[in-house]
C-alpha positions in Angstrom: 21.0 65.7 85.0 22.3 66.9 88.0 23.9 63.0 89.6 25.9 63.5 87.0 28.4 65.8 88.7 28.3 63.2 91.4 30.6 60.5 89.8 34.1 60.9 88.6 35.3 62.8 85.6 36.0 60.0 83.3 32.8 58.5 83.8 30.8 62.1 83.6 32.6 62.4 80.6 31.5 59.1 79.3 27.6 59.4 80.3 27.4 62.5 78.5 29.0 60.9 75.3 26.2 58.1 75.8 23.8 60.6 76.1 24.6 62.5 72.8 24.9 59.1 70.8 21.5 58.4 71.9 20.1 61.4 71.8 21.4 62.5 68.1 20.5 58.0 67.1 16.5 59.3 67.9 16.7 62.1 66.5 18.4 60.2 63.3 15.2 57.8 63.3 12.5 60.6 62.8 14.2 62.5 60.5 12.3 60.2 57.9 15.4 60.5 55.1 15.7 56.6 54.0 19.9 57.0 53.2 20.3 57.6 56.8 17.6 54.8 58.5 17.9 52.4 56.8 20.0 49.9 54.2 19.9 47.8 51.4 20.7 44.1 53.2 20.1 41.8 49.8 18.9 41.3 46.5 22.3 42.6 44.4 20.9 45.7 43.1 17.0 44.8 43.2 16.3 47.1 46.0 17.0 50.8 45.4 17.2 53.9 47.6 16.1 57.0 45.3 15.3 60.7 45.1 17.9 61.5 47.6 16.5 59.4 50.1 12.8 59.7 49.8 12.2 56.7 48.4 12.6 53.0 48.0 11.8 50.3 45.5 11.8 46.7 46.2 12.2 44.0 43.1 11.3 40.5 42.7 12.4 38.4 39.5 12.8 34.7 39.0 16.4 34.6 40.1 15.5 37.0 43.6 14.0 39.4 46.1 15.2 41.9 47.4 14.7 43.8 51.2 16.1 45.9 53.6 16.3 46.7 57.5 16.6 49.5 59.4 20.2 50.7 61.0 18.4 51.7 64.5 16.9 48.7 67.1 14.1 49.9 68.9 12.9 48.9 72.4 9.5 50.3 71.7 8.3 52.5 69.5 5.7 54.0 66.6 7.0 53.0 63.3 5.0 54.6 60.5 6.2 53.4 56.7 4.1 54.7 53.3 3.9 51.4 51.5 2.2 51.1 47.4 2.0 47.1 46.5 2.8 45.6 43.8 0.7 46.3 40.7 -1.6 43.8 38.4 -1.3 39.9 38.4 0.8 40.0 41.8 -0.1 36.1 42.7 2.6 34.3 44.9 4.5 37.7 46.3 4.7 38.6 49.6 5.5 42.1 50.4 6.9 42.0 53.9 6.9 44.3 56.4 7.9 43.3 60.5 10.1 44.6 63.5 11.5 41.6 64.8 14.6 40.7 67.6 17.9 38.6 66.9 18.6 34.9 68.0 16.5 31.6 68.7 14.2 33.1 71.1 12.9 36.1 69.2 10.1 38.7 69.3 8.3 39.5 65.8 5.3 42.2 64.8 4.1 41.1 61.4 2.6 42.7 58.6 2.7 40.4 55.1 0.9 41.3 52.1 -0.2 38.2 50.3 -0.5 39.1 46.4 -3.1 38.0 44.2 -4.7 38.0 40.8 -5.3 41.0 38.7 -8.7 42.4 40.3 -8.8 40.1 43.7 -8.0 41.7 46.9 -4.6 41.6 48.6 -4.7 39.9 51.8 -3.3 41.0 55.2 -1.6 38.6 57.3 -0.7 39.5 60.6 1.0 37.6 63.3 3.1 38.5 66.7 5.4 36.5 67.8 7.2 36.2 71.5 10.2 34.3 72.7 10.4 32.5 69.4 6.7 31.1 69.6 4.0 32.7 67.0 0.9 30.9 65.3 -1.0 34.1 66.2 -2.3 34.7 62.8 -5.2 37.3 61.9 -6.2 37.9 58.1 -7.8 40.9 56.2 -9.1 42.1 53.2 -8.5 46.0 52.8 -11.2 48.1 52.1 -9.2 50.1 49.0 -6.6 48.9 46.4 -3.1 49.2 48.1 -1.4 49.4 44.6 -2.5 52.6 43.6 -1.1 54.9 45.8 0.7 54.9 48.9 -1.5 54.4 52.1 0.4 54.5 55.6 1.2 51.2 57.9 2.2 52.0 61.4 3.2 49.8 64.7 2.5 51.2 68.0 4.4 49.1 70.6 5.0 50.0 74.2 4.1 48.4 77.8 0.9 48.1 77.3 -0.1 46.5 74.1 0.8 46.2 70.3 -1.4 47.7 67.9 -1.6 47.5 63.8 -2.5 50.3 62.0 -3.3 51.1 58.3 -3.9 54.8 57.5 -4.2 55.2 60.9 -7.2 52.9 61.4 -6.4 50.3 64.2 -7.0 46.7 62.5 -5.3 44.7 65.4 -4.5 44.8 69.1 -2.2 42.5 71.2 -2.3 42.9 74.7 0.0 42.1 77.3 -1.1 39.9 79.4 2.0 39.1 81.4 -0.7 39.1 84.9 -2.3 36.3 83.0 0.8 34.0 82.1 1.0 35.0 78.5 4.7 36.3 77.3 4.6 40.0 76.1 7.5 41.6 74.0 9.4 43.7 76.1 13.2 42.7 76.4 14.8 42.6 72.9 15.0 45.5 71.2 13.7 44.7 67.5 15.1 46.6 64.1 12.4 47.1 61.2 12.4 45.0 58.6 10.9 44.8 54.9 11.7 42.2 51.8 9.6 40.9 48.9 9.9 37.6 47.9 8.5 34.6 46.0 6.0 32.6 48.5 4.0 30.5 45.7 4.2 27.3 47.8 1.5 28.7 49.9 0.8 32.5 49.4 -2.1 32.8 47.1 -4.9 30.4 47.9 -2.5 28.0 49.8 -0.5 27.6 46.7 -3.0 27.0 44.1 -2.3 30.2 42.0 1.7 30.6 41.2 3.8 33.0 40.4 3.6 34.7 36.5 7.4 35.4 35.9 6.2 37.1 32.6 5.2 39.6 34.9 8.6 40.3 36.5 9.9 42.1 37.9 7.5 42.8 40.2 7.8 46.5 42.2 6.8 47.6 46.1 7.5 51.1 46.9 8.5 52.3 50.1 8.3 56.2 51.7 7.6 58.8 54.5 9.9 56.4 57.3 8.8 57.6 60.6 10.0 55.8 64.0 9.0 57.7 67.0 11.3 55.3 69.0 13.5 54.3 72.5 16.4 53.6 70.6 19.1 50.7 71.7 22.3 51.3 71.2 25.0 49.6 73.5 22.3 48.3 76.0 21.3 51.9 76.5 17.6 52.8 75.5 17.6 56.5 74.6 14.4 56.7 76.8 14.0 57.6 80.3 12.1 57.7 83.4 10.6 61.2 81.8 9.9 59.6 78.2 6.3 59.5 79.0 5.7 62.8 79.2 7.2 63.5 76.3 6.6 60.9 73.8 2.7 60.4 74.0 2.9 57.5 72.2 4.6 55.3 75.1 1.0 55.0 77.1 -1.3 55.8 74.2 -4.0 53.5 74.6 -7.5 52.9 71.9 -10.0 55.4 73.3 -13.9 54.7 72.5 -13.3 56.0 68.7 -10.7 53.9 68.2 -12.3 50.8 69.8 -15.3 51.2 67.3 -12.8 51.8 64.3 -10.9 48.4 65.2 -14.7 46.4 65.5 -15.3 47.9 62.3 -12.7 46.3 60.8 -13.0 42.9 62.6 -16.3 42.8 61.5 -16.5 43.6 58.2 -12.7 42.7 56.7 -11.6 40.1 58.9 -11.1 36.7 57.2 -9.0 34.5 59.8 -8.7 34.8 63.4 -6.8 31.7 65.3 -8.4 32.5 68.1 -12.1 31.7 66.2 -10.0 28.2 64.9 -11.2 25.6 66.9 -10.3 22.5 64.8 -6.7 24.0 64.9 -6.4 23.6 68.6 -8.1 21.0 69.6 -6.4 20.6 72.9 -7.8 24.4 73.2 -7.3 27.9 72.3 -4.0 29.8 73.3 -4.1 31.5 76.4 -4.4 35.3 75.3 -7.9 34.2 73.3 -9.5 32.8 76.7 -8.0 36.1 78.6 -8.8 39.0 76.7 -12.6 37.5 76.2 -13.4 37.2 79.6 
């Protein structure tokens, strides 16, 4: 911190004002108290902050959803958020849960819960989107019942890649592939996002099985917010040039365990890959598939 004495008072004094705000804004985000990170953006009373800040609940009815965003952006970051589904015949919800930019040209890391009937696994959908272009869909089947009990759903996003995780088991990796002409997130800063809505136009088996409104309202439950995160505030990221060494999380990569852990998954609960789906893309298969096989 020593340039600091370098420049005039004024602007010292405003530097170290900047560095406070950002400083006490990441502190703010892994304090992991839902009052302070985040807020109730619609649904008239459906969604609910509780138990002095430890928990949320998310309500869908026939008149509307309900969802909520976090007060922080993020210009990277490890997001970790204890999620519990909604219960029983949950056909045509969708439990979302994404970081995503403002405007027309935006970056989005998606996790939507597609409900289903009483018994039938949820499914995972999973996309990424950059510069306002997605279509990068992956599918799962989990290997527990997510309505139950809470179980943990994490982002890790930094330089080098994005990577979805559920109870701390990789199920996805995006690359960036920049070298190889493929757009990577990496200039807007993206807030966290959650809502739970009706989607029975196409949700549960493309729309076959609607939504049961005797069943309303339906319930997702939200605890444990984590963000281990640069924070933007003001065009300032509350990272630096000696964030690395201190945030781990910055240039974590998959090591071998975690390598096997994601095939695992692929192999066994995977249920839609677009880069598998040739009849989709005829004229052939987006960039990032052709890369990242070679």
């Amino acid at each position: 911190m020593a340039y600091l004495f370098c420049v005039p008072y004024a602007n010292y004094a405003m530097l170290v004002v900047t560095f406070l705000i950002t400083t006490t804004s990441f502190m703010v985000a892994l304090a992991g108290n839902l009052d302070q990170n985040v807020g109730i953006t619609w649904g008239d009373g459906r969604g609910k902050i509780l138990n002095n800040g430890q928990l949320l609940t998310l309500s869908l009815d026939r008149v509307s959803g309900s969802g909520f965003q976090s007060n922080n952006q993020y210009l990277y970051g490890k997001i970790d958020m204890q999620i519990k589904l909604v219960p029983g015949n949950s056909a045509g919800t969708v439990t979302a849960y994404y970081l995503r930019s403002e405007g027309s040209s935006w970056d989005e890391i998606d996790f939507e819960f597609l409900g289903n009937l009483s018994g039938d696994p949820y499914i995972v959908h999973t996309n990424v989107y950059t510069q306002g272009k997605g279509d990068r869909e992956q599918q799962f089947y989990l290997w527990f019942d997510p309505t139950t009990d809470f179980h943990t759903y994490s982002f890790l996003w930094n330089p080098a890649h994005v990577v979805f995780y559920i109870d701390g088991r990789p199920i996805r990796e995006f690359k960036n592939l920049e070298s190889e002409g493929v757009p990577y997130p990496k200039n807007q800063p993206m807030k966290l996002y959650s809502s739970l809505w009706n989607a029975d136009d196409w949700a549960t088996r493309g729309g076959l099985v609607k939504t049961d409104w005797t069943q309303a309202p339906f319930t997702a439950s939200f605890r444990n917010f984590k963000a281990h995160g640069c924070v933007w505030s003001n065009g300032v990221s509350s990272c630096n040039s000696n964030s690395s060494s201190n945030n781990a999380w910055l240039s974590q990569q998959l090591d071998s365990t975690n390598q096997k852990r994601l095939k695992w998954v692929q192999k066994n609960y995977m249920i839609y890959n677009y880069c598998n789906d040739l009849k989709r893309f005829p004229q052939g298969l987006p960039l990032e598939c052709t890369v990242s096989t070679k």
